[in-house]
FIKE-490534 format. One record per residue (C-alpha): residue number from 1; z, y, x negated. Coordinates in steps of 0.02 Angstrom, whole numbers. Each point is the difference from the previous one (the first is absolute). Layout:
% FIKE-490534
{NUM,{Z,Y,X}}
...
% end
This chain:
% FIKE-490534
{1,{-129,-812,-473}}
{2,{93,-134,105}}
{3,{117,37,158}}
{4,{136,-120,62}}
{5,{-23,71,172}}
{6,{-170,83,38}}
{7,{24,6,190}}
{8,{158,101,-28}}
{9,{-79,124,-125}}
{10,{-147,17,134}}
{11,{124,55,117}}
{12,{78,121,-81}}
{13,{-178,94,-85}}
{14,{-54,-21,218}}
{15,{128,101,34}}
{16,{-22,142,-160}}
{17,{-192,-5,39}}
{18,{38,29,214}}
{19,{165,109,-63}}
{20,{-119,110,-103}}
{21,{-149,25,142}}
{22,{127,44,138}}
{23,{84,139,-140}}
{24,{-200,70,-37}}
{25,{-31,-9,178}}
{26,{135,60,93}}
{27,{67,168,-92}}
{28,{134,28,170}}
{29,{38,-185,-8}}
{30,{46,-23,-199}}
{31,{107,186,24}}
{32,{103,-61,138}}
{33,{15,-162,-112}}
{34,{82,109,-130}}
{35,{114,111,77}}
{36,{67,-150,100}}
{37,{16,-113,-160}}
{38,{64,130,-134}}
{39,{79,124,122}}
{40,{-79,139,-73}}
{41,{-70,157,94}}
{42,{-171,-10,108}}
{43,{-57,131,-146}}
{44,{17,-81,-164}}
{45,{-58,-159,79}}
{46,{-168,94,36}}
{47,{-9,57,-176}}
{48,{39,-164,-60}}
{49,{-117,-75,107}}
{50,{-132,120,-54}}
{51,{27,6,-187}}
{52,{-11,-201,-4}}
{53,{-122,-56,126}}
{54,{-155,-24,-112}}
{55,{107,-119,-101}}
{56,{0,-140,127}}
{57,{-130,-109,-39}}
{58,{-83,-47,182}}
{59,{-55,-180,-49}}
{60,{145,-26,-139}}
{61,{-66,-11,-151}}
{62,{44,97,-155}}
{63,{-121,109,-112}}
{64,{-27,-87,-149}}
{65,{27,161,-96}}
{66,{186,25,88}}
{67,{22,-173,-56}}
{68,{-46,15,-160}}
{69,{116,159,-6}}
{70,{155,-88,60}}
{71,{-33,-173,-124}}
{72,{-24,132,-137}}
{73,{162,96,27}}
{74,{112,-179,24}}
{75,{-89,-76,-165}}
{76,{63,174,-95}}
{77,{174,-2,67}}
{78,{32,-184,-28}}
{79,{-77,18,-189}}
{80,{-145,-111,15}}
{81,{-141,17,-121}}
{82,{-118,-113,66}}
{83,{-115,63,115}}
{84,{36,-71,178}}
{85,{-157,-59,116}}
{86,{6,54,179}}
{87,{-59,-205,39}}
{88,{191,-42,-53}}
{89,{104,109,118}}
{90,{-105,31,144}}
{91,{-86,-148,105}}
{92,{-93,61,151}}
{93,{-61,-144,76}}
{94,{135,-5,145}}
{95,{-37,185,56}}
{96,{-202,-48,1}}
{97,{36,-119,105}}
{98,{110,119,127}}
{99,{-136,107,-5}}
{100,{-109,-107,52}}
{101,{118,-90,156}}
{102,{38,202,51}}
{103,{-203,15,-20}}
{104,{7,146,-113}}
{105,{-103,-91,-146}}
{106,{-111,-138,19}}
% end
């Protein structure tokens, strides 16, 4: 799977990948983030905070089983029989190589 602009799309998975270890790592941090950035009371961004935390992958990748899930549900709801391989919507090769520059995979 090709990309016109790699360099860009590395940027932008950098930031997810260091956007999800600050939100596993700082609990205080993401809340404040939260109630500053949807307004919303110190309380219900501590339950939200709590009920989605383990959801944030902390080196960006995606289970293959969610993503199986999600590819599964789209192929239904657009009425396509054919079975459709992970290999032609998902390319991975750019957030390796993040992973690798951040040093969390070699």
């Amino acid at each position: 799977m090709g990309c016109e602009r790699p360099e860009e799309v590395k940027r932008v998975i950098r930031a997810i990948v260091k956007a999800n270890g600050f939100i596993r790592r700082n609990r205080e941090g993401a809340i404040q983030v939260l109630v500053n950035w949807t307004k919303t009371k110190q309380e219900f961004a501590e339950a939200a905070y709590d009920s989605t935390v383990g959801f944030f992958s902390q080196d960006g990748t995606i289970p293959e089983d969610g993503l199986r899930i999600v590819v599964e549900n789209f192929r239904k709801s657009m009425n396509i029989s054919r079975p459709i391989p992970l290999t032609e919507v998902s390319d991975s090769t750019l957030l390796f190589e993040v992973q690798r520059e951040l040093g969390i995979k070699k």
